[in-house]
N, C-alpha and C positions, 0 to 999 in steps of 0.2 A: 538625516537618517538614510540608511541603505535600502533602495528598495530593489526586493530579490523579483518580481514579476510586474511586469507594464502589459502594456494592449499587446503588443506584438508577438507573446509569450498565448496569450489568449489566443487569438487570431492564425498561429503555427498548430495550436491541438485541434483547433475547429476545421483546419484545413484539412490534416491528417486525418483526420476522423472521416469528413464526407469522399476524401481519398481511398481509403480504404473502402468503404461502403462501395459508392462506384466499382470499386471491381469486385466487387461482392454481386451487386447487381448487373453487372455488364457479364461475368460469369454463369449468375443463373439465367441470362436472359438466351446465353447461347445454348445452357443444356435442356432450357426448357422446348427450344425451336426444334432442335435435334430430336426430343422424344416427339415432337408435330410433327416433324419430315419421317419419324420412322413409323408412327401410327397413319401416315397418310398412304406409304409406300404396301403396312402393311395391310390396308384398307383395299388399294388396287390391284395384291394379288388375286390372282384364281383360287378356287378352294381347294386345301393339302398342297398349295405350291413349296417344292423345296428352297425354295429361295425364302421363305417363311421366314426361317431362323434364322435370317440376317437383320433385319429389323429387331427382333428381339435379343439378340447377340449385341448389337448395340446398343441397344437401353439399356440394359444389365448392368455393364461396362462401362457407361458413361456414367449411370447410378451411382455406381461403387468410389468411381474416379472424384465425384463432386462431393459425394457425402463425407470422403478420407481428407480430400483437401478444404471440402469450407468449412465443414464442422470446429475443425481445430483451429483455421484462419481465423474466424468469426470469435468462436469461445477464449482463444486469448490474444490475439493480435487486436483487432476489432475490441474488445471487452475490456482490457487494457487501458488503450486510449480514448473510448468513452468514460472509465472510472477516473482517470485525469483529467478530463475536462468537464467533469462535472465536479470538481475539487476547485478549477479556475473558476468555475462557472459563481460557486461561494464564495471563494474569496474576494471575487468583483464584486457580490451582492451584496454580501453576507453581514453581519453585525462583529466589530474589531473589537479588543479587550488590547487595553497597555499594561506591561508590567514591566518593575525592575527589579531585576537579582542578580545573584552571584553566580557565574557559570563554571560547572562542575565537569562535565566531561561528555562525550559523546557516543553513542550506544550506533552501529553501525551490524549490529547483528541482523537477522531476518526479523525485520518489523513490519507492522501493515499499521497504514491508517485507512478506513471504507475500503480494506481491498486495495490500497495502492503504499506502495513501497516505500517506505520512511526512512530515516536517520534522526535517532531519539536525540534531542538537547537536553543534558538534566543540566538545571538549576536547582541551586541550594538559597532559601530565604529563613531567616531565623524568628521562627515563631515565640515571641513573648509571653505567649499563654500557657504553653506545653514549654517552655524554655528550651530547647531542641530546636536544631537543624530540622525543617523540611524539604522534602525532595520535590519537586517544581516539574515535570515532564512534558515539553512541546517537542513539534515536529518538525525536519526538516526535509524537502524537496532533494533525493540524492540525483534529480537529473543537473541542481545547479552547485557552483561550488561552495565549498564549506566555506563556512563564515573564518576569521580569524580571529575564532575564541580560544583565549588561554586558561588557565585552573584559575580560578577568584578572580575574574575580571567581572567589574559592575556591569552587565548590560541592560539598557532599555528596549524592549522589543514591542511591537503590537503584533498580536495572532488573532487570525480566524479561522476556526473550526480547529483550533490548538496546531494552528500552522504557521511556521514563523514569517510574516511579508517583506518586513521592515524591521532592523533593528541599528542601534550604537552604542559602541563601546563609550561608554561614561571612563573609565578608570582603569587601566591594565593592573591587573596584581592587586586589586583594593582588599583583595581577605587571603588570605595563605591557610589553607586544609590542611591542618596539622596532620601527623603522621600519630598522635595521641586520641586525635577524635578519628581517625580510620582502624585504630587496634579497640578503641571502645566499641565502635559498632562491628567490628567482628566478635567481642567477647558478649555482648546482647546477644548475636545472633547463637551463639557455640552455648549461651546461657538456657536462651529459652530451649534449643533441641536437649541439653541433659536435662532440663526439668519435664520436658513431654517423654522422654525416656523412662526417667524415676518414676515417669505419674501410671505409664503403663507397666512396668515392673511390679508395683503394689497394687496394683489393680489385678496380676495376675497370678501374685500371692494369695491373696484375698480367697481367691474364687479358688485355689487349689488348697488352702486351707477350710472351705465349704464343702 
């Protein structure tokens, strides 16, 4: 099988992470010195000295400067790559589920999984109890590359936390998605809106013949 993350996948976000932090910290360690050097400065003026408002000129300022720049550093850069590596951090730990299905197609719209950035896999497996195609929905890491899944190729995969690790193609092409079962499930869908239409239609005859 293919495996999509090893230790050194781990070991790059961990890095990144206390990287970032470090200049997270190494920045407030300078603005915090700077408001100590201008509280000291402003401690051994004389009383009303005009030189007052230099000290406090730079606090203001530096305030402003660190608040604009870490706030946003922190809450998405920093924030970011803690919510992925707390994704690696499950899937080294985590408890794995195998499955095998028919691969259907790929959803690359704006998805999230915990806040981090997906690329949806639907799978198609055919339910013998509902007789019907169901739809199957994991996840895919868009920092690595896409798999090379074709429309009906068998795959086995194991996910955790419905995230794909490891998968292999069994079969290229083992089922072909008729162009008969994609016109039925748009006349289901086109069905069930004209019956919620009709049902509010007489619903609002009802109440105008009351």
């Amino acid at each position: 099988m293919v495996s999509i993350y090893n230790d050194a996948d781990f070991m790059a976000a961990y890095k990144q992470k206390q990287k970032i932090f470090a200049v997270f910290a190494a920045v407030t360690a300078v603005y915090l010195a700077l408001c100590i050097a201008m509280l000291v400065f402003h401690v051994s003026l004389p009383y009303a000295d005009p030189q007052d408002a230099i000290p406090k000129a730079v606090v203001y300022v530096a305030s402003a400067v660190y608040v604009l720049l870490m706030f946003p550093f922190m809450a998405i850069k920093y924030s970011r790559v803690r919510r992925y590596f707390k994704i690696l951090t499950y899937i080294n730990e985590g408890l794995k589920a195998e499955e095998t299905n028919y691969f259907y197609i790929f959803r690359e719209k704006s998805l999230q999984k915990d806040n981090v950035d997906v690329v949806g896999c639907v799978f198609e497996t055919w339910s013998r109890k509902k007789s019907e195609w169901m739809e199957r929905e994991v996840y895919f890491d868009p920092e690595k590359p896409l798999p090379d899944f074709g429309s009906g190729d068998l795959v086995r995969y194991i996910a955790q936390s419905n995230f794909i690790i490891q998968y292999e193609i069994l079969e290229r092409h083992a089922y072909e998605f008729t162009e008969y079962e994609e016109d039925d499930e748009e006349y289901e869908e086109e069905n069930e809106a004209e019956t919620q239409e009709n049902t509010k239609e007489n619903i609002k005859e009802g109440e105008e013949e009351q």
